[in-house]
N, C-alpha and C positions, 0 to 999 in steps of 0.2 A: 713689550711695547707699552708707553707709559698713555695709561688712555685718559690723563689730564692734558696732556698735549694736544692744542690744535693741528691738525693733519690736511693737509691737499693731498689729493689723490688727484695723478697725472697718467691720464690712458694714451698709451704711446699706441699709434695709429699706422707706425713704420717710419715717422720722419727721423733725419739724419739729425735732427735741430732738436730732437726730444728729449735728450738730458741738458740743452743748455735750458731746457725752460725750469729745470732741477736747479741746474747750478744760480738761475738768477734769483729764486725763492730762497734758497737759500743764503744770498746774498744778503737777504729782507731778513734772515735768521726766523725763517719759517719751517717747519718741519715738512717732508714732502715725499709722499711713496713713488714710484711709476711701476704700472703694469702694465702689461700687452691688454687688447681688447677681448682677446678669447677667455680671460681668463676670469673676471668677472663674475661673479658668483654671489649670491645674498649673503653667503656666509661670511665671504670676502667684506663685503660693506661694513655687514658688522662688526669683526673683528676690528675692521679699521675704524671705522667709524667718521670717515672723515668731513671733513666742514664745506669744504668745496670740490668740483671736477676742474681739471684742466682737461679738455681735447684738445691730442697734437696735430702738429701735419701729417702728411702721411705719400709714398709716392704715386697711389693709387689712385682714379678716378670712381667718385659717386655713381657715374654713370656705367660702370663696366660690373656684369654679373655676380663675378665673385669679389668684389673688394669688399673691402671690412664695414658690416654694420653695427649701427648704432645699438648700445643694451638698452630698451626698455627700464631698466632697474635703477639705472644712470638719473633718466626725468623723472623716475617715479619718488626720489628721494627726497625731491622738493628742495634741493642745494642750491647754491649759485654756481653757476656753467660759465667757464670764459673756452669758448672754442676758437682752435687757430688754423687758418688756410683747407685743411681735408676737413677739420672739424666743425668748421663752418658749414659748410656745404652739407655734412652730415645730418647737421640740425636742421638744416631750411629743406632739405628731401626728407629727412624723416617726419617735419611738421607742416607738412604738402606745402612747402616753397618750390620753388624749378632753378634746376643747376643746368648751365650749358654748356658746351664746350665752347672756348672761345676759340674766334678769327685772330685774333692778336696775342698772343701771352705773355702776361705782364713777369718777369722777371729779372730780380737783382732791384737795385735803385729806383722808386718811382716815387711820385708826390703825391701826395693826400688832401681833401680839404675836408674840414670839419661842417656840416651842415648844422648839426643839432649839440646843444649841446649835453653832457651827458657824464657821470658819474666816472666813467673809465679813462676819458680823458680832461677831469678835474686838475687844476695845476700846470695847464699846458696853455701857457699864452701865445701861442703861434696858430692859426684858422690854418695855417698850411705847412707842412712838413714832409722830411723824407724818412720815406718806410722803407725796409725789405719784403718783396716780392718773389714769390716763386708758385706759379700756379698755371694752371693750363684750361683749367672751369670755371666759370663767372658764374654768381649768383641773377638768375632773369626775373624773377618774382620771390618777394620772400612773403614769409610764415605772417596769417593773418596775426596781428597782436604785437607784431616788430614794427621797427620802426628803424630808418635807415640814418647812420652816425655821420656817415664820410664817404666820398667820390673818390677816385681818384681823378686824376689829370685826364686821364680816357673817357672818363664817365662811367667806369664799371664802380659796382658798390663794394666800398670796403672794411665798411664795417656796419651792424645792426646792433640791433638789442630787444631785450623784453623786459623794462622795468619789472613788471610784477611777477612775473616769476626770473626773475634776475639771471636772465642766459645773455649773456655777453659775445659778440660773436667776431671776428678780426679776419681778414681777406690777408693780413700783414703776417707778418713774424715778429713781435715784440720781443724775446728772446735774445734775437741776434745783434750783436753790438750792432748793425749798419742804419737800424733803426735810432732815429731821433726817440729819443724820450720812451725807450722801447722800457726800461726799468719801473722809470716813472707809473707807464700803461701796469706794468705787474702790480708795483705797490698800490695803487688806486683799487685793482681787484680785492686785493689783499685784506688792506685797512679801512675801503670805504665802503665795500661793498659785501667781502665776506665777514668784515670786523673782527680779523684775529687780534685776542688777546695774550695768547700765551707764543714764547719765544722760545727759538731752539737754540742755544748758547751752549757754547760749544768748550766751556767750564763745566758746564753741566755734564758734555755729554762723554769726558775724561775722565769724572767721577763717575759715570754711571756704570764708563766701559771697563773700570778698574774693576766695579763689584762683577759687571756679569761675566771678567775673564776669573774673577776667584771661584762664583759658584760651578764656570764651567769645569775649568781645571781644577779646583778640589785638589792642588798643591800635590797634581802628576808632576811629573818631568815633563820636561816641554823645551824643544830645540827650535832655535831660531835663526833663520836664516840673515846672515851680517853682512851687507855688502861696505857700509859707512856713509853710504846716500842718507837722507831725507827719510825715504819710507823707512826704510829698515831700521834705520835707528830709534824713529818714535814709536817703532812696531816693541823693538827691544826694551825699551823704556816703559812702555804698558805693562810689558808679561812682565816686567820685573820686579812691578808694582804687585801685580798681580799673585805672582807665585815667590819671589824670592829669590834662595838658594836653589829651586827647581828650575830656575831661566839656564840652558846651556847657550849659547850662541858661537854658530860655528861660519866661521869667515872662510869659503870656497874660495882661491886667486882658482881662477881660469886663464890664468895667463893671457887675458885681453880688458886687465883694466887700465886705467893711465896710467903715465909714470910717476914712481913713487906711490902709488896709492896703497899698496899692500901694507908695504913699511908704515907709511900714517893711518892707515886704520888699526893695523894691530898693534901700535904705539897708546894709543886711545884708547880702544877698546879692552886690551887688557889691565889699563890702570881699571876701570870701571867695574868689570866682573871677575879681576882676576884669574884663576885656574879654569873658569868657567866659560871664559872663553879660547877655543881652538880654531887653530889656525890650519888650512891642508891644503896646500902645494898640490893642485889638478892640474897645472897647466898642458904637459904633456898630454896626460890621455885626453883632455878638450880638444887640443892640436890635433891630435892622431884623428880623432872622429871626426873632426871636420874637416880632413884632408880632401879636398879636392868637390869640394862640395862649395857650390855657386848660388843656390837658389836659397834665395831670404827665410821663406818658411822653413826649409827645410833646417836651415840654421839654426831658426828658434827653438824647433824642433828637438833637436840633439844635444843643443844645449841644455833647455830645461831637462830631458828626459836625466841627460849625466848628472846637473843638479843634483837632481834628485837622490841619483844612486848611490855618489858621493856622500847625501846625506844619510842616506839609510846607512850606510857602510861605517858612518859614524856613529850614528844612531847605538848598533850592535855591542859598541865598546862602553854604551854608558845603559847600565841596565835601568828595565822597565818604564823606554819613554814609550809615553802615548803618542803627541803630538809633534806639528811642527806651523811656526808660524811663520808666515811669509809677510812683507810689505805690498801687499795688490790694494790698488787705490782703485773709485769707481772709475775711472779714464780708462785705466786699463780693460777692466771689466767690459765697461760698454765700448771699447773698439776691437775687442776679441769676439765676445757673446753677450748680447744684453743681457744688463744685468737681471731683469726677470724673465729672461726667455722670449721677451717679444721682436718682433718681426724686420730689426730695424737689421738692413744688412752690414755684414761680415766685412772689417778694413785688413786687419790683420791677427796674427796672435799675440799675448806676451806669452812672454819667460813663464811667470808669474801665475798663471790661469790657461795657458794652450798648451804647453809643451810635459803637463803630468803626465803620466805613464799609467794605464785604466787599473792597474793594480799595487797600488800604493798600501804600503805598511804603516804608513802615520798617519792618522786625522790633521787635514789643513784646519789652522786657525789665522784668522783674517783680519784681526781687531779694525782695520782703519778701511776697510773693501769699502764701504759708503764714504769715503770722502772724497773731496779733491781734494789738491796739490796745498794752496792757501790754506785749506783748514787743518789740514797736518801738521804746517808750522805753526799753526796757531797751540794745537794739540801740545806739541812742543813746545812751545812757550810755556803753554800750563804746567809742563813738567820738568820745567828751567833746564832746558836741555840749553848745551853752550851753542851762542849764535855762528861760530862760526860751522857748525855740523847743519844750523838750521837752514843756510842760506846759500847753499852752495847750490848747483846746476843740478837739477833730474840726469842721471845718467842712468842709460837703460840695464836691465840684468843683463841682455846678450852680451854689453860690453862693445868692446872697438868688432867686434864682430860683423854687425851690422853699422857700419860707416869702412867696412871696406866691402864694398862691392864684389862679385866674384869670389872665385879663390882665395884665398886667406893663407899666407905661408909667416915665416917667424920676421923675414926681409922686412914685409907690406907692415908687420903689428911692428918690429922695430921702429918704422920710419915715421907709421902714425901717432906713437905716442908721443916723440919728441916733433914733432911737428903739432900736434894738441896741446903740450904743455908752454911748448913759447907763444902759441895763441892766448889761453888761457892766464897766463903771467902778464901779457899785452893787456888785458883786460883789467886786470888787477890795477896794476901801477898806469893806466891812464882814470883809474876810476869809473869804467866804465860796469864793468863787471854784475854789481848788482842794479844797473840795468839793463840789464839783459836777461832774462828767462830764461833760458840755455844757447850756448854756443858750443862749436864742438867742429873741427876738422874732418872732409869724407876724403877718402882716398880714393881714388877715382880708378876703374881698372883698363886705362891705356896711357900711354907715354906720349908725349910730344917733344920734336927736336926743340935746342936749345941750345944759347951760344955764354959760356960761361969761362971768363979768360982766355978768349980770341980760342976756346977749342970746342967743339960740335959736342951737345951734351942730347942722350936720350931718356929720358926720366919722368917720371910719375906726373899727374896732375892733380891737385888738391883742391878740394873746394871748401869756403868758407860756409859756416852756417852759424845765424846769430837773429836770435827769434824773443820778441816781446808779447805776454801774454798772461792773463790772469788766473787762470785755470788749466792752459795746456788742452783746451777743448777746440781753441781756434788760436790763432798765432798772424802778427807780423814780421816780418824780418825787420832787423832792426840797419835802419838808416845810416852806417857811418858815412863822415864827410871824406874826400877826395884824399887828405894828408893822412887821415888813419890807415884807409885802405892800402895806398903806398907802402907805409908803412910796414903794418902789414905783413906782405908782401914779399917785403923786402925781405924782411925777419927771417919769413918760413924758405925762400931760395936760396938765400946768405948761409943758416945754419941747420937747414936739413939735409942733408944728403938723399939725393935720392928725386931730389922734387924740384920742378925747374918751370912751372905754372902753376898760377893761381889763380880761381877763379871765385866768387863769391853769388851764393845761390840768393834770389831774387823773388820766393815765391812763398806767401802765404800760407795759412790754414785755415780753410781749403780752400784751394783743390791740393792742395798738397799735405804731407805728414810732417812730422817734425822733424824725425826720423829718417833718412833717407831709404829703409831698408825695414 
């Protein structure tokens, strides 16, 4: 850890919204830990050393016996404190203010007005705006020595402070896009009040990841998992930097990726490494293990596990590798298991981080685990990796696996891949393409009748999914207009066989995933 780097250190308290408060520091190109609250330790402090606390929300109430308190070690540092929603509350009960339950609970969309003015909301020329809310306990009396920032439209308080010992306090979610000036509220912590001067650049942090992959590897063998996504390939591109002629990379077909895709990744990919990268036809045995198997986890499941085995199986034929490196970016990490253990709950698994098997023969190497999605292309850039590899759609490890529903037989992956590819081509040639953050065809597991040259058709129903977003942390569906959809539409019943409805999904991140599965 470079300990000329200024550091935030962010105590996640259990909220769902605690690594957007990561990704938007980061956005500031600030460097930024998060840990659970239990884990907290003096030695912890020092090692890190860092310049300011973030406390997050959390979904537990101040007032309930076991929720999570406040470290002593935290105030005793003398830091500047920006606490949000639980964190608030923690601070004004830990420094005999009074938390209540509320009669009304402010939640989603609410309006704010500025009473005082005040350092955290420097640069905000609006006295009233709209915040994100989500809380169930109102602050009744706060901490002698604060002083109260903002009301909301209800009259409850929603934000405080303590100039002199600079704790910042937010009833809001600054974090979440729905917030006005929610960025703004971070950068003010940031630059005006913690006064960081050192940047985390992300040039910087390509060179640094080149040395620490060489001292780790020490130029073992090391096998790389190659799908031709995004991660994988800037994953590739590190260790190669890294170790060399010791980069193996081996391209798994599972027989569920789009069409054409095997043939263009391993077109690509062995001009690049050569001999050195292998190619191995699993499709079957993937098919065979998932035979008859319906339930999503379960899927991830079987698939990582065979990954894996696949790889090791490979692994044998090229002597004394140690390693193997994956693409798991932190999105992944923290929707599976936060990424340090803390409390925030469980959405799903990946590929990537759920579905190892406890007794693995290679050491995982992770080089990009702390990034998201934008900084990887970014990464990429730094390693003039070709754009068209950089800017294609996140496609998940499971593959079409997980966008058909149910049972999975050779019929449903026939139908969905050329039903994916005339979407995705649609895309292409309207220009729409790279705007859009992922789009991708579900195959839906029931049939509806259908009338197709005056004769009775029963056949599949597909659904549209086409999602904008910065990160992959939160998501909108993206808005096509009336003639696109048509369109469409048309395309996918005119020349799939198989599919005779279409239907286009309508929902957010969150409450929804991006994923359907």
């Amino acid at each position: 850890m470079n300990n000329n780097l200024q550091k935030i250190l962010i105590i996640d308290y259990g909220s769902q919204y605690t690594q957007l408060i990561a990704r938007r520091i980061r956005e500031l190109e600030v460097f930024c830990l998060v840990y659970p609250y239990h884990k907290i330790t003096n030695k912890l402090l020092k090692d890190i050393n860092p310049s300011a606390f973030i406390l997050s929300g959390g979904p537990k109430s101040v007032l309930d016996k076991n929720s999570p308190k406040l470290n002593e070690l935290i105030l005793n540092k003398n830091k500047p404190i920006l606490a949000i929603c639980f964190g608030m509350q923690l601070i004004t009960k830990n420094l005999k203010g009074k938390v209540k339950k509320a009669i009304n609970r402010e939640y989603g969309h609410t309006l704010i007005n500025i009473k005082k003015k005040s350092a955290i909301f420097k640069g905000i020329n609006k006295n009233r705006f709209k915040v994100w809310m989500s809380h169930g306990d109102n602050i009744s009396k706060i901490p002698v020595s604060f002083s109260i920032t903002s009301l909301s439209d209800s009259e409850i308080i929603s934000s405080i402070e303590d100039i002199k010992n600079k704790i910042y306090c937010l009833q809001f979610h600054p974090e979440v896009y729905h917030t006005d000036y929610g960025l703004k509220i971070i950068n003010n912590f940031l630059f005006n009040i913690v006064k960081i001067k050192t940047r985390f650049r992300l040039k910087k942090f390509t060179e640094t990841k080149i040395l620490e992959l060489k001292n780790q590897l020490k130029d073992k063998k090391i096998i790389c998992g190659l799908s031709g996504g995004v991660d994988s390939t800037v994953t590739a591109y590190l260790l190669d930097k890294a170790v060399n002629k010791n980069l193996f990379c081996i391209f798994v077909d599972h027989g569920l990726l789009r069409k054409y895709e095997s043939k263009d990744v391993s077109k690509i990919f062995k001009k690049k490494f050569g001999s050195n990268f292998i190619k191995v036809d699993a499709s079957k045995l993937f098919l065979e293990r998932l035979k008859n198997i319906y339930h999503p986890e379960k899927k991830r499941k079987i698939i990582g596990k065979t990954f894996i085995e696949v790889f090791e199986k490979e692994a044998k034929k090229i002597t004394n590798v140690k390693f193997l490196g994956q693409g798991t970016l932190y999105p992944d990490v923290i929707e599976s298991i936060p990424f340090f253990g803390g409390p925030t709950a469980k959405i799903k698994s990946h590929h990537n981080v759920g579905g190892l098997p406890k007794k693995m023969k290679l050491k995982v190497v992770e080089p990009l685990r702390e990034l998201f999605k934008d900084e990887v292309r970014e990464v990429g850039r730094n390693l003039k990796i070709n754009k068209y590899l950089l800017l294609r759609h996140p496609f998940p490890g499971p593959g079409l696996a997980i966008r058909i529903p149910g049972i999975i037989d050779k019929k449903k992956i026939s139908i969905l891949k050329e039903a994916d590819y005339i979407f995705i081509n649609y895309l292409k040639e309207k220009k729409l393409y790279n705007k859009i953050w992922q789009a991708f065809v579900v195959l839906l597991p029931i049939k509806s009748v259908g009338v197709m040259g005056d004769e009775r058709t029963y056949s599949y129903v597909a659904s549209l999914r086409a999602i904008t977003s910065v990160d992959g942390m939160t998501a909108d569906f993206y808005m096509f207009n009336n003639k696109q959809l048509k369109e469409i539409s048309s395309l996918l019943i005119n020349n799939v066989k198989g599919i005779n409805r279409v239907l286009y999904d309508f929902t957010s991140k969150p409450p929804g995933t991006i994923e359907w599965e």
